[in-house]
N, C-alpha and C positions, 0 to 999 in steps of 0.2 A: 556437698551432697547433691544427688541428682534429683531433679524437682518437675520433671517431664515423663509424662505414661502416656503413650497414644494406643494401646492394644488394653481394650478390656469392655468387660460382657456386664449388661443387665438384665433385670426379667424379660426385657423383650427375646431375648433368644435365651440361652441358658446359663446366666446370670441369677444370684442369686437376691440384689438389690434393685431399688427404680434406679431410673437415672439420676432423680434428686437426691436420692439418698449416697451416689456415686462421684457426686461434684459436688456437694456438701462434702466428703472424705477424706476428697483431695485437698480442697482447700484450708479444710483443718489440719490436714499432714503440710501443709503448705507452699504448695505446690504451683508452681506460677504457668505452666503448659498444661491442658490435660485433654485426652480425646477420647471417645466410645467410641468401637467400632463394633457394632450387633453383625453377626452371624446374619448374611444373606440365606434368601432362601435356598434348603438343602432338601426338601421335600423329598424330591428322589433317590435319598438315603432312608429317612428316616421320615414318614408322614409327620407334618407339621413343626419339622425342626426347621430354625432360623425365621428371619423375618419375610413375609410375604408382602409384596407391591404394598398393598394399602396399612399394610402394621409399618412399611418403612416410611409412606411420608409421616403417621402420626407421630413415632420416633422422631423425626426430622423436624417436626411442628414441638415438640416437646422441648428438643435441645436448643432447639432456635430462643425458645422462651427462655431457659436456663442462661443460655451465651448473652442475654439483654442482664438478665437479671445481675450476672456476676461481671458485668465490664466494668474493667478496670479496676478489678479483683484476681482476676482469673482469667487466663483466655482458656476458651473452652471450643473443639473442635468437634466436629461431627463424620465420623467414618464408618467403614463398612470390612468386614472380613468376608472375602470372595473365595469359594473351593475354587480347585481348579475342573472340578468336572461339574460345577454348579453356574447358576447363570447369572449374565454380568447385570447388575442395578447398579445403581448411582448414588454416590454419597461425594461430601468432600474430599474424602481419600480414602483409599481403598488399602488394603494390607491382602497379599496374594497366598493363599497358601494351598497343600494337597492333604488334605484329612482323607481320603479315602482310595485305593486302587479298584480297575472293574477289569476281571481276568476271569474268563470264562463266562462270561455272563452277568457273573455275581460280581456286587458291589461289599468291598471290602475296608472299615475304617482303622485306619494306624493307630488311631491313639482311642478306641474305644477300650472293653477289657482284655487286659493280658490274655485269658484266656482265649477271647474273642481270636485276637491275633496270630497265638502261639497255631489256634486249630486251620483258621483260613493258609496259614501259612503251609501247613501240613496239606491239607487236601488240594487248595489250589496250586502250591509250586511243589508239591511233591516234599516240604522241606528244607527246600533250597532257599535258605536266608538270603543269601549272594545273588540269585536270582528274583527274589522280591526286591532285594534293595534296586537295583538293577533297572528296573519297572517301575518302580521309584522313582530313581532318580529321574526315567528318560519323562516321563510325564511331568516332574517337579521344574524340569527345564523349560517347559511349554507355559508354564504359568502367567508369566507376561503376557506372552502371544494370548492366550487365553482370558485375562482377565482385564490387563489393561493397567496392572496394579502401581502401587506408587512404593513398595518395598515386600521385599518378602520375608513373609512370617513363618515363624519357626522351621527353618532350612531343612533341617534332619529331625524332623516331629516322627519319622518311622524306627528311633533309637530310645524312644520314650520307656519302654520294656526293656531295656538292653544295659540296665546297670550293669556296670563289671564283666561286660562283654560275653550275658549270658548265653544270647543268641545265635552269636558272630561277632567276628573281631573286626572292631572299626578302623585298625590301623593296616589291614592286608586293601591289598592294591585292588582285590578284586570287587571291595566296597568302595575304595576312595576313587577308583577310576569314574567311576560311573557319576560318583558325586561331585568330582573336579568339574566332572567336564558339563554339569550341569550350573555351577557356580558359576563357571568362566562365563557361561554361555549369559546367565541372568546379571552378573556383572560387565558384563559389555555391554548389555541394554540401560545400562545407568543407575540400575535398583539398590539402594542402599540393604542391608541383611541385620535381621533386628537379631539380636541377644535377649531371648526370652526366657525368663525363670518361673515361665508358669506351673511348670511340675515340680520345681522344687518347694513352692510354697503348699504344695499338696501332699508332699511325703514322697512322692514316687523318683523322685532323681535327687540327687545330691548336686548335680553341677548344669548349667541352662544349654541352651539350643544356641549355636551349633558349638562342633564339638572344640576344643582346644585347635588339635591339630588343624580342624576347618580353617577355624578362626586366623589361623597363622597362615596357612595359604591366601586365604582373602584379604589378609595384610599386604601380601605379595604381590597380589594382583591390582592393589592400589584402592580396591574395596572400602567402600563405607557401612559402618555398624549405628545400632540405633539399639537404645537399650527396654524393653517393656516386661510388664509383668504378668500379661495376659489373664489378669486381674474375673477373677467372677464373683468376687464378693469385696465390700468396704474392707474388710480387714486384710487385705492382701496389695492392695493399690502399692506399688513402690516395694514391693517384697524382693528381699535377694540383691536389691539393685547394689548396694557396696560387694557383692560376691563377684557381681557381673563388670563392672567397673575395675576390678581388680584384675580378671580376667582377660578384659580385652587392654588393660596395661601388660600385663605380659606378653602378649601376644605380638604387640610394637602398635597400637592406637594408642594415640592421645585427645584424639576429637571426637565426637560423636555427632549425628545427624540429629536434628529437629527439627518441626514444622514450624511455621512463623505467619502470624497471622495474616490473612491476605491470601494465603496458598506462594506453594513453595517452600525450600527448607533453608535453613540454618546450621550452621559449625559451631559447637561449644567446647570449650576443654573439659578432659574429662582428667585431669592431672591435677 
């Protein structure tokens, strides 16, 4: 069983536990890795969302006390989840992701409500799914450059509303071109691509981030996967993870990335 989460939220950003109440969870699911990464600040989205300068060192002054308290218990890391159109802060390690497009002026987030989505999509691209995704992608390739990150988080978070190919079909060339070459580009910079089942523990997806087919190309390309559960509450920590596990077994992985104390990652079998 898999015993490693490095993606997940508490009250400090929008989280629904402390952080003690977060590694006290894992530890009793029993868990020998485990990391918070709070939402950098996203101000520019949404007034007072994520952490600001001074809520991120108290964050930092908090988990520092927690990573004393559980040694050699628990290693406990301390990270950060960076938009890509958000600004860079500093934490142990950084998880890179694109929560939001800005077309036209307007700022648009992926994974806020369906209906949020379904309409920005309508007015801003006219409709054109293939061209959001598109816009998408090319920004979601810049993510590195942009943030500095140490893996990137949930690849295709813009499919989050697209069970069963409501919106557009993830297998035509004119969604996968764009996202190939966005993969290629972020796996030749060295970034491992995490396997996130954060919406399945929510109800809204049946299967995690990225998609099958992804998954199998970034096999190809010699890619590394890292598996989390983008976790906002104690009862979700570790959720899905045998879905996901079995997942990137078909796919042709057998190893998985983790971070290892000291900074820096690690190779474990996932077979």
């Amino acid at each position: 069983m898999i015993k490693t989460d490095f993606h997940t939220h508490t009250t400090y950003c929008d989280g629904e536990n402390t952080p003690r109440e977060m590694v006290e969870a894992a530890y009793q699911k029993g868990f020998t890795d485990f990391g918070i990464s709070g939402h950098g600040d996203f101000s520019l989205y949404e007034p007072g969302f994520g952490m600001t300068d001074m809520a991120l060192e108290q964050y930092k002054q908090e988990l520092y006390a927690l990573r004393e308290e559980y040694a050699g218990k628990m290693n406990l890391y301390i990270g950060i989840e960076l938009d890509c159109l958000g600004p860079v802060q500093k934490a142990e390690y950084a998880i890179g992701s694109t929560h939001c497009l800005k077309k036209n002026g307007e700022l648009l987030a992926v994974d806020d409500t369906e209906e949020k989505l379904v309409d920005g999509v309508r007015r801003l691209w006219n409709g054109d799914w293939y061209g959001f995704a598109r816009d998408y992608f090319e920004l979601e390739a810049t993510v590195y450059d942009r943030t500095g990150c140490d893996w990137v988080g949930h690849f295709d978070l813009l499919t989050k509303y697209n069970e069963g190919f409501r919106y557009f079909d993830e297998t035509k060339d004119e969604y996968l071109e764009p996202a190939l070459m966005a993969m290629k580009r972020l796996n030749d910079a060295g970034l491992p691509f995490e396997i996130n089942t954060g919406a399945i523990s929510r109800g809204i997806r049946r299967v995690p981030y990225p998609s099958k087919i992804l998954l199998k190309e970034l096999f190809a390309m010699g890619g590394r996967i890292m598996i989390h559960s983008d976790s906002h509450s104690v009862k979700t920590i570790g959720s899905g993870f045998e879905q996901a596990r079995k997942l990137a077994l078909e796919c042709g992985f057998t190893r998985m990335t983790i971070l290892k104390p000291g900074g820096g990652f690690r190779e474990l079998s996932i077979e």
